[in-house]
C-alpha positions, 0 to 999 in steps of 0.5 A: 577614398574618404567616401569609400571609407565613410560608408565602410565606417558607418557600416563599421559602427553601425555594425558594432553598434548592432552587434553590441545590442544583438549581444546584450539581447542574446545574452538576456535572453540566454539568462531568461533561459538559463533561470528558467531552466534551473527553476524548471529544473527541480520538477523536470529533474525530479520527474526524470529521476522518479521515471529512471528508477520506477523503470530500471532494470526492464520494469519501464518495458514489461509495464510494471514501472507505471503500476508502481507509479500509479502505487504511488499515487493510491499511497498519495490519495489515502494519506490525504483523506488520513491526515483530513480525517485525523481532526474528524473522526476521533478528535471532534466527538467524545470518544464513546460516541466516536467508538461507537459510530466508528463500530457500526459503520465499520459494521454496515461498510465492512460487513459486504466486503467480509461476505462478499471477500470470498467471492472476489478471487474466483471472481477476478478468476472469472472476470480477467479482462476487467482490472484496469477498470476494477482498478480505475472504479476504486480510484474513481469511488475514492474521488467522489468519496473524498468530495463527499467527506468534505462536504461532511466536514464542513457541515458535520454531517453523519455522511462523514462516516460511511464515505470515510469507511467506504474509502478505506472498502475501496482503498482495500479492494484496489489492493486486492487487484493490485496484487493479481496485476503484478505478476502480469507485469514482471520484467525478466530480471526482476523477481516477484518478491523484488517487482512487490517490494518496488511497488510497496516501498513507493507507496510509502515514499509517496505517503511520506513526501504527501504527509506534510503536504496534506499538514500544510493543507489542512491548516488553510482548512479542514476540506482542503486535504480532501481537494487533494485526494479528490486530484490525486485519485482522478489523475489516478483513474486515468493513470488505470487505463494507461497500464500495459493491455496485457494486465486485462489479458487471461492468457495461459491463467488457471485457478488456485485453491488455498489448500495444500493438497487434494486432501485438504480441500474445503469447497462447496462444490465437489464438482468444481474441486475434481474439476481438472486444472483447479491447483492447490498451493502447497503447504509451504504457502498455506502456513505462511499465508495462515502466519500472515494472516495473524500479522495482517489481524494486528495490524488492523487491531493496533490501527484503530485500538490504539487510535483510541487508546491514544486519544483517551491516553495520549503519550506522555507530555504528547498531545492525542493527535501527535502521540497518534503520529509519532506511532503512524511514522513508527509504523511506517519506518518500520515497513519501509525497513521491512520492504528494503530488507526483504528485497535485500534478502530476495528468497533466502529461507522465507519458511524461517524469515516467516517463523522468526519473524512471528516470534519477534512480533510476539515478543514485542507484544508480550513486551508492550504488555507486561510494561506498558508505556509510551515508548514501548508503544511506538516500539510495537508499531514499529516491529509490527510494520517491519515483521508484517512487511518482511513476512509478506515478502517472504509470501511472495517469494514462496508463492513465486516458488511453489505456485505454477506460474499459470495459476499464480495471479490467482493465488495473488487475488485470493490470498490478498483477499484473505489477507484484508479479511483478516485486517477488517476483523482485526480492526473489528475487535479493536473498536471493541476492546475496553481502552486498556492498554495492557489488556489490548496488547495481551489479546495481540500476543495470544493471537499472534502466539496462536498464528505462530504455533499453529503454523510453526510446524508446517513451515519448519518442515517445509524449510528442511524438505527444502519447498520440495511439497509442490502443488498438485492437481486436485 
């Protein structure tokens, strides 16, 4: 019996003895786990919350929730090279000389898109099956523009500003394809102006969340943001390819006109214009485009008029750079507000969201005008984001109504088209204008009181016909 029991005893410790070492051993191994989860976790969880939201509401199925994740990342991108050419640019020469360099690439860069912006939509027209790789071209000149860019940084070479302007050419060409893919792409209980809303407001989270990113980076040093973009804009030519077929396919598309009806038409070929299937748009969308346009203009004017008026004239107690800033984080609070509230207000009366919209503007710049000042400023750039992001909207929403759904993603591509147009001659004339602050913001007003007025009529018509002027066949 004691040598029955010796064995089950030893058995017994040396059983216990094991467990109590498995025990430890599996709970250090669980607590390894267990950190690795929660260090795991903030990436993962992050990632899975990004995921769930670009994806509500059937946008993750029709293939809209990767373009906006691929949004996302172009807003990343562009505010690397921003924040890296911010010291660049306007900060390491006199400010003639950068006014100067600054307008005559802008001149030799711009100048071929101006001439050649608009053959873009009918080429688009053309030419269906290739905007994931228009896409992915822009990503992928932006890459290698941004490797350039720091290799002129680090040299002080003049390649900085071609391939700077190149970018910005190559940043406004994916916008132009973005905005024909979307409506490719539309979930069933989305609607255009919500899916457009969703895509803009995430490249604005986006360069929100890479702004002190890029910050960080740049103090290592001046080509480090540069490295970044050059990242972020590989993962996103390889992101183009991983959008849903069906943004190549052309099937059940037809060409629009930006006209509103056969009797407006302005073509040089009276043979493509008779030709049947060509639509014109309908006078609620010319006005609103026409109004859009001027918004669009003042945006490019502020961009670049004000980045020199702020160097030369740096608000109060500010430095250039931070004045600069403190109006970039205006403008863009105020889109980001613009966005929430135009998805907020879906349809509702876009013909007198546009007209109020405008007069806001204007008031706003009449305002920074006659009393000038650093505040008012800020003021301006913030109102001018907010209107231009809500007015948009409102775009989108009477295209989505007034605009045949076969000839819809064209009216995207040559609208937006216009649109960057009309911001390249904005920021044109902002280059030239003398550096006073009250003049600059006397022309702002009297271009937007000319996109106003001549647009006011047309738009209020249409808000009492109630959109009833559809589009036509020409």
């Amino acid at each position: 019996m004691a040598a029955a029991r010796s064995p089950q005893g030893a058995t017994g410790v040396g059983g216990a003895k094991g467990n109590i070492r498995g025990g430890g051993s599996g709970r250090v191994g669980g607590s390894v786990r267990a950190m690795g989860r929660a260090l795991h976790f903030p990436v993962t969880g992050t990632a899975r919350g990004i995921r769930k939201a670009t994806h509500a509401h059937g946008a993750g199925e029709s293939g809209l929730g990767r373009l906006i994740e691929l949004h996302a990342v172009n807003g990343a991108g562009d505010v690397m090279i921003t924040v890296a050419l911010a010291s660049t640019v306007f900060f390491s020469v006199p400010t003639d000389e950068a006014r100067g360099r600054v307008a005559l690439y802008l001149a030799i860069t711009m100048a071929p898109f101006t001439v050649l912006a608009p053959v873009i939509g009918p080429l688009l027209d053309k030419l269906p099956h290739g905007r994931r790789a228009a896409m992915a071209a822009a990503m992928l000149a932006r890459a290698l523009l941004a490797l350039i860019i720091s290799g002129a940084v680090a040299s002080g070479s003049l390649e900085l500003y071609p391939a700077a302007l190149g970018a910005l050419v190559a940043s406004k060409a994916y916008g132009v394809v973005r905005s024909a893919v979307v409506p490719r792409l539309l979930p069933p209980r989305i609607s255009l102006v919500k899916a457009n809303s969703r895509v803009t407001l995430a490249g604005l989270l986006a360069t929100g969340v890479a702004a002190p990113i890029a910050g960080g980076l740049h103090a290592i040093g001046d080509p480090w943001p540069l490295y970044g973009a050059f990242v972020i804009f590989v993962a996103g030519t390889v992101l183009c390819f991983f959008l849903d077929p069906k943004v190549d396919s052309a099937k059940g598309e037809d060409t629009a006109l930006l006209a509103a009806d056969e009797n407006h038409l302005h073509g040089p070929h009276p043979k493509e214009v008779k030709r049947p299937g060509l639509r014109t748009v309908g006078i609620a969308v010319t006005h609103a485009l026409g109004a859009n346009a001027a918004l669009r203009w003042l945006s490019g004017f502020l961009t670049f008029f004000l980045a020199f008026l702020l160097r030369e004239h740096p608000m109060t107690g500010q430095s250039a750079a931070v004045s600069l800033g403190i109006v970039a984080v205006s403008a863009g609070v105020g889109n980001a507000l613009g966005t929430a509230v135009g998805s907020w207000l879906r349809q509702r009366a876009p013909e007198i969201i546009i007209v109020t919209v405008m007069a806001v503007v204007l008031g706003a710049a009449i305002t920074a005008a006659i009393f000038f000042g650093a505040v008012l400023v800020a003021c301006l750039a913030a109102t001018a984001g907010f209107c231009q992001a809500l007015a948009k909207l409102s775009l989108d929403a009477l295209i989505q109504r007034d605009v045949p759904e076969l000839v819809r993603t064209s009216a995207f591509a040559r609208s937006e088209t216009m649109l960057q147009m009309a911001w390249v001659l904005g920021g044109a004339i902002g280059i030239v204008m003398p550096l006073n602050g009250a003049l600059g913001f006397t022309l702002a007003a009297a271009v937007i009181a000319l996109g106003w007025l001549t647009t006011l009529r047309g738009l209020l018509a249409s808000a009492r016909h109630g959109g009833t002027g559809r589009p036509r066949v020409a």
